[in-house]
C-alpha positions in Angstrom: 7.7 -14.6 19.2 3.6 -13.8 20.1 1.4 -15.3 17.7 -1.5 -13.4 19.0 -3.1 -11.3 16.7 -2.4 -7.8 16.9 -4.6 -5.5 18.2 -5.4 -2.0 17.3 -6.2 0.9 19.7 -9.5 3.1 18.4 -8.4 6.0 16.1 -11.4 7.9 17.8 -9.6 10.4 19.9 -11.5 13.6 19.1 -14.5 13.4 17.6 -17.1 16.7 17.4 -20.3 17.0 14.6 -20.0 19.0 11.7 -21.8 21.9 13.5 -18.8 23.2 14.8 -18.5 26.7 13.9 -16.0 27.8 11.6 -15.0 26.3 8.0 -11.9 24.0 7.2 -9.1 25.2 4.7 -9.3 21.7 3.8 -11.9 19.0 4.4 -11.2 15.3 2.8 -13.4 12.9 2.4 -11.8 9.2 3.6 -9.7 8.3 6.3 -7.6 5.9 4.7 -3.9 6.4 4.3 -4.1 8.7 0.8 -6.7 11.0 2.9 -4.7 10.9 6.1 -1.5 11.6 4.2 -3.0 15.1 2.6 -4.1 16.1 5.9 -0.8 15.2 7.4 0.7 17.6 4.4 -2.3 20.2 5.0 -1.5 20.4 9.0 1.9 20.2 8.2 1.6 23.3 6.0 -0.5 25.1 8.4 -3.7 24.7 7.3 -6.6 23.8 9.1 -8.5 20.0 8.3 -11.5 17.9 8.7 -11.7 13.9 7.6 -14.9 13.1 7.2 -15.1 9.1 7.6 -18.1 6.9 7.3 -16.4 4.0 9.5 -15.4 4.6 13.3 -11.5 3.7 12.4 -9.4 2.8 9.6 -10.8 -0.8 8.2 -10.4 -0.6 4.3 -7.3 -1.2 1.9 -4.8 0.9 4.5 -5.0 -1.7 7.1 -5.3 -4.7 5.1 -2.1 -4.7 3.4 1.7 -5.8 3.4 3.0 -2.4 4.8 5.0 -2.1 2.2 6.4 0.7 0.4 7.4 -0.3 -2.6 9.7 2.9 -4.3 12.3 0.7 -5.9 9.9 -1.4 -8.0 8.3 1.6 -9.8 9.4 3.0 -13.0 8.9 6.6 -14.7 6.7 8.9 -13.7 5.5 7.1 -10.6 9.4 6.1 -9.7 9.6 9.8 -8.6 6.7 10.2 -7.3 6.9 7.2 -4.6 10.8 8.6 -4.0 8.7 12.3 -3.0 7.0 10.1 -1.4 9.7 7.8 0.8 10.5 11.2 3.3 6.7 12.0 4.1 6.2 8.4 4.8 9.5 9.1 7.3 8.8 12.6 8.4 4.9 11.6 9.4 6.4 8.7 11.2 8.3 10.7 13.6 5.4 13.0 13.9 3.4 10.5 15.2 5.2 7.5 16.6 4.6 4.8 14.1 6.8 2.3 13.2 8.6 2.9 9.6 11.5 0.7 9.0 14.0 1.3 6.5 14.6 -1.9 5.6 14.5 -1.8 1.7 13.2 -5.1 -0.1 15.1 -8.1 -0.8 14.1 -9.4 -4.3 14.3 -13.3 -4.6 15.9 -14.7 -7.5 15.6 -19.0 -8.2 16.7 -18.8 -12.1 19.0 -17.8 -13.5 16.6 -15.3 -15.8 15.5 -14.2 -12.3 18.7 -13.4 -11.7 19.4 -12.0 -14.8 16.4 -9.2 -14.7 17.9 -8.2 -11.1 21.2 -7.7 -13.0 19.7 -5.5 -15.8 17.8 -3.5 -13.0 21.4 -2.8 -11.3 22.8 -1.8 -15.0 20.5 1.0 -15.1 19.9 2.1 -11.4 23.4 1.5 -10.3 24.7 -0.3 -7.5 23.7 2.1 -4.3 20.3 1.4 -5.6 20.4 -2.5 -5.9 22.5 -4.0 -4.2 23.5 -8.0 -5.6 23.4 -10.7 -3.1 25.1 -14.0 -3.4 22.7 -17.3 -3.2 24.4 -17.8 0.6 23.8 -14.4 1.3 19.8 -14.1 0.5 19.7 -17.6 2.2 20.6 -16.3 5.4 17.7 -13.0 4.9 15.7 -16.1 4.6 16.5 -17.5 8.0 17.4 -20.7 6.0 20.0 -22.5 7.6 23.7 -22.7 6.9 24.3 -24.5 3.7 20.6 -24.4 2.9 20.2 -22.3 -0.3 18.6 -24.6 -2.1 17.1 -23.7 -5.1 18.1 -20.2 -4.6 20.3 -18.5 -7.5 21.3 -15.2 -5.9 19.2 -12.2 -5.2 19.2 -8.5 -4.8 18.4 -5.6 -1.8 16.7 -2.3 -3.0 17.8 -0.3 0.1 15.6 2.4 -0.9 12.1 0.9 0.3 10.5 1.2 3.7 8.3 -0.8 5.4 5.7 0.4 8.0 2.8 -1.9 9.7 -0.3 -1.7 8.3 -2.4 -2.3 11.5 -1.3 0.5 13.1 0.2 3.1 10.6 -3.5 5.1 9.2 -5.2 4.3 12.7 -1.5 6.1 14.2 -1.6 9.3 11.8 -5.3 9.3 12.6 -4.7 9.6 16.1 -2.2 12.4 15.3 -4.4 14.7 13.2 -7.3 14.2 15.3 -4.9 15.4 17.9 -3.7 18.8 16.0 -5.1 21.9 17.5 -6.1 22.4 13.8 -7.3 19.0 12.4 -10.3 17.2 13.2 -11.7 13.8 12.0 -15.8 13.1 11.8 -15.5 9.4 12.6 -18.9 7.4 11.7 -20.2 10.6 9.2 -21.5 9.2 5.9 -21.3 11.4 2.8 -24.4 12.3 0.6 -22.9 14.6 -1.7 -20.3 17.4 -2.2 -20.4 20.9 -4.2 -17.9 23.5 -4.2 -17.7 24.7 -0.4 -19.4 22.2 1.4 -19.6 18.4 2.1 -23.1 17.1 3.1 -23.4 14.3 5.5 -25.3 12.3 7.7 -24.5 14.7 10.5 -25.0 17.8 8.4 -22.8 20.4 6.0 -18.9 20.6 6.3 -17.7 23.3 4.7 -14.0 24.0 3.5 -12.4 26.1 1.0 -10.7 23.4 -1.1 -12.4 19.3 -0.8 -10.6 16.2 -1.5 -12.8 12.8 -2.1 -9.9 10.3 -1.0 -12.4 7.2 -1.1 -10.8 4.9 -3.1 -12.9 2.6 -5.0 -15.6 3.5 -3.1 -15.7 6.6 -5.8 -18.2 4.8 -7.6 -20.6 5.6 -4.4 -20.7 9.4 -4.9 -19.4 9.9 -8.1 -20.5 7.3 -10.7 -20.0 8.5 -14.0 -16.3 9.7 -13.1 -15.5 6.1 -11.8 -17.4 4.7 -14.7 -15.2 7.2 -17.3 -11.7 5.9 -15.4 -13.2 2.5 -15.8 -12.7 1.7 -11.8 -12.7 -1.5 -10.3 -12.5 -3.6 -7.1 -9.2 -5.4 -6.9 -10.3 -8.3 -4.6 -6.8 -9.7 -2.7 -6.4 -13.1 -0.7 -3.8 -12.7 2.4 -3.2 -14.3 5.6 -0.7 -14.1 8.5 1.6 -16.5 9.6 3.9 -17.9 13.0 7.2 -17.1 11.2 10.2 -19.7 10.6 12.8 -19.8 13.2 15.6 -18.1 12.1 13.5 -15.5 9.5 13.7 -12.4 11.1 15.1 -9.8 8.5 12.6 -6.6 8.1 13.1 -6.2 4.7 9.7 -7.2 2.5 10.5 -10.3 0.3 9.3 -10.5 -3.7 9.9 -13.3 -6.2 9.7 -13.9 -9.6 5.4 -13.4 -9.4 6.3 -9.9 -8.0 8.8 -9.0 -10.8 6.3 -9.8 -12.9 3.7 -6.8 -11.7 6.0 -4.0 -11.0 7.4 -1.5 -13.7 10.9 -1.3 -12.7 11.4 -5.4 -13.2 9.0 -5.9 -16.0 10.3 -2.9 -18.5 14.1 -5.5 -17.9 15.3 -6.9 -21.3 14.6 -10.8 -19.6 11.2 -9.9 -18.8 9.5 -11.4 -21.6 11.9 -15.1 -20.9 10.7 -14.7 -17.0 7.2 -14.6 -17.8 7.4 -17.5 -20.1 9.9 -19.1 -17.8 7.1 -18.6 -14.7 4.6 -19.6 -16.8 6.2 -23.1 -17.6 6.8 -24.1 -13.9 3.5 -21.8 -12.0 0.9 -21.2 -14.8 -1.6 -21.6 -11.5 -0.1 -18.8 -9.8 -0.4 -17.0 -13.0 -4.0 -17.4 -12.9 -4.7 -16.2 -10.1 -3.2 -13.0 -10.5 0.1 -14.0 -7.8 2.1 -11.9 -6.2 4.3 -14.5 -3.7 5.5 -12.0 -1.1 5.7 -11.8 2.3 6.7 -9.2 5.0 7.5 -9.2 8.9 5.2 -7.6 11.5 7.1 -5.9 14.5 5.8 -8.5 16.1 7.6 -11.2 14.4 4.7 -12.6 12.6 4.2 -12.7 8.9 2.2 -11.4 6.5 1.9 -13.5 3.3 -0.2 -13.4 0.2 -1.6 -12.5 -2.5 -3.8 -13.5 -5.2 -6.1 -10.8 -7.8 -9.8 -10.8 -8.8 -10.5 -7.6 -10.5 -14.3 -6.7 -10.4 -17.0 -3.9 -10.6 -18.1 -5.6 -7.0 -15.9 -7.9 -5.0 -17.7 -11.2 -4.9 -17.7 -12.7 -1.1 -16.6 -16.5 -1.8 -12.7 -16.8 -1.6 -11.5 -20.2 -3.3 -9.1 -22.0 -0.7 -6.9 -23.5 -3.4 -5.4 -20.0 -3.8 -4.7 -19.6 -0.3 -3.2 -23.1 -1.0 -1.1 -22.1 -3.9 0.3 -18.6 -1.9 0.8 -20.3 1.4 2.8 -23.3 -0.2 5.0 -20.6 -2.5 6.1 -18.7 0.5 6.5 -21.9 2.5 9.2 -22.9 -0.4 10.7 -19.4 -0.9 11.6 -19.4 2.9 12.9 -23.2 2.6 10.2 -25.1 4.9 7.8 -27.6 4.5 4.6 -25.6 5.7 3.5 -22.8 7.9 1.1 -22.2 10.6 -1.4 -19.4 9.4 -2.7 -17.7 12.4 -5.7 -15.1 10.0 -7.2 -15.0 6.7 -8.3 -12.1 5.2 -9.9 -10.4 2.1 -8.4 -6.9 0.9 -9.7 -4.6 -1.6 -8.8 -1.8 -3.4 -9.2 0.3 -6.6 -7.4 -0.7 -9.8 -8.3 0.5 -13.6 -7.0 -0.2 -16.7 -6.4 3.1 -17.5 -3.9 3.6 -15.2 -2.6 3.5 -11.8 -3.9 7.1 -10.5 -6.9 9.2 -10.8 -6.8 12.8 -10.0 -9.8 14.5 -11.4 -11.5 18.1 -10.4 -15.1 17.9 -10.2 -16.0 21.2 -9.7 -14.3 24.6 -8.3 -12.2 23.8 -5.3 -13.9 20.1 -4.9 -11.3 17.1 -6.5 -10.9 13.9 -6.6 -7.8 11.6 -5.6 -7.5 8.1 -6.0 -4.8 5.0 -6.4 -6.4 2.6 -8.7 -3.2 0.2 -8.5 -2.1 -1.9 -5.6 0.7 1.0 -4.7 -1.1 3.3 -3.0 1.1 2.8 0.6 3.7 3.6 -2.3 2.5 6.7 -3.3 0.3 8.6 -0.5 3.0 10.6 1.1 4.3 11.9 -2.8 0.7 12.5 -3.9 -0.3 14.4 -1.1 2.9 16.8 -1.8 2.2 17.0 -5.0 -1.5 18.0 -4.7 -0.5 21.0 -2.0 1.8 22.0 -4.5 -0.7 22.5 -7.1 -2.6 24.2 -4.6 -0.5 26.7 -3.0 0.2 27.7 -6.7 -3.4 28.1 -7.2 -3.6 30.9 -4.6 -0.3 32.1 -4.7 
């Protein structure tokens, strides 16, 4: 097992100014892993595509997170989109060589009301969908020894979820649509302002026939008013990465009772209400600073383990080291040890609103823009970016 941190190639493997002759059929604004999947679906449908990307790789929410796709967990209207979403994620993999895992999720339970909301999950999704595990079984997913279960009640495996890295999967599909005869990405190209046809920048005009701004939270940078109107904020995370357990070696990402807590599918369960109360008896800490206990397994066999929320119009830079604390000691317990060796720390961000988890707005003719404001945009890139060439295609159909 290398506990040496993981290092990530350049994404800069064709770079040319925006004086290139010719026009793009599609020019997005933002190389992070929502831009990169429309112009994976753009170049996929044919169409010619320029990224224009203020930073010289991938650095923002698409690197900084658990690499985990989380399908299972959502509910309604975004449960179908992040299942559209689950065979671009697998098709753009093979396309380029990065690693996605089908390793679905294994879901935690400690109580027996944790247990109980996993059970009312499986009444309505069936049992292909999540699948029970015995307290034994999600033991030995844990790496905990034989006999060792603990405080561990049972447990469940959503089968459906994948898990890619995030160090290397946006700077990977960079590298492949920079490598397209037809796709081109402007690394190091600030934005100054967009109208229909063209994208001006710090290098000069882009021009395209149809512009997506795929910047994230960072919308509130060249579009005020519209982030201000979808009241967009900076969800500030606390993560760090680990020397896994001996013995923990499963793929699968690992939630708890914190995560049921913050995803749909879990907290629309008849025993929500009891779990929250429940958590909030025995972790009210955790509570407060916004926990998610989960973790997930680098192909490298380190772990990534986190994470805490501050939501903010700016993300403050002083991180309180009690909630690294609280996180790192909740995971240590979940996986049955008395402590772990934490190799990085880290600050994410990324876009969140009370008004819901997506913003897709059209800002003038052929110009609009596409953001996640909810911690599930891994989730949901891949289904977005269908979904957005869809409406398209119809367009000029």
């Amino acid at each position: 097992m290398s506990s040496s941190t993981p290092t990530t190639a350049p994404a800069t493997s064709r770079t040319r100014t925006p004086g290139t002759p010719g026009r793009s059929d599609v020019v997005i604004v933002g190389a992070g892993i929502i831009g990169l999947a429309h112009a994976f679906e753009a170049l996929s449908q044919g169409l010619s595509v320029t990224v224009v990307e203020r930073d010289r790789q991938p650095v923002g929410a698409s690197v900084r997170n658990f690499g985990h796709c989380c399908i299972s967990a959502q509910d309604g209207e975004l449960l179908a989109l992040a299942q559209r979403s689950r065979p671009g994620w697998l098709r753009a993999a093979e396309a380029s060589g990065i690693w996605a895992a089908e390793a679905g999720t294994l879901v935690v339970a400690r109580s027996a009301t944790e247990a109980a909301v996993l059970e009312e999950l499986r009444a309505e999704r069936g049992g292909d969908a999540v699948e029970l595990r015995t307290a034994a079984q999600t033991a030995a997913l844990l790496g905990r020894a034989a006999g060792a279960a603990g405080d561990l009640v049972g447990g469940a495996i959503l089968p459906a979820d994948l898990r890619v890295n995030p160090r290397e999967a946006a700077p990977g599909l960079a590298r492949w649509v920079a490598g397209q005869s037809q796709g081109r990405i402007l690394w190091g190209t600030a934005v100054t302002g967009v109208e229909s046809g063209t994208v001006h920048t710090t290098r000069g005009p882009v021009h395209g026939d149809r512009i997506l701004i795929c910047v994230g939270h960072d919308l509130d940078y060249l579009f005020p008013d519209i982030a201000e109107d979808h009241e967009v904020q900076r969800c500030r995370l606390t993560m760090a990465r680990a020397e896994a357990p001996a013995g923990f070696a499963t793929d699968s990402a690992v939630l708890t009772a914190t995560s049921m807590l913050r995803y749909d599918a879990f907290t629309s369960r008849p025993s929500a209400a009891r779990l929250r109360e429940e958590v909030l008896g025995h972790s009210a800490e955790l509570l407060e600073i916004g926990a998610n206990v989960m973790f997930t397994r680098l192909p490298d066999g380190t772990v990534l383990v986190g994470d805490s929320h501050h939501y903010d119009a700016t993300t403050p830079p002083f991180i309180d080291e009690r909630g690294y604390e609280l996180l790192i000691g909740a995971v240590a317990r979940v996986l049955g040890v008395e402590r772990l060796r934490i190799l990085e720390r880290w600050q994410g961000v990324y876009a969140s609103s009370p008004r819901g988890p997506l913003l897709v707005r059209d800002l003038a003719s052929g110009v609009r823009a596409i953001s996640v404001t909810s911690g599930i945009g891994m989730t949901l890139s891949f289904g977005l970016a269908a979904a957005t060439f869809d409406g398209m295609l119809a367009a000029t159909g």
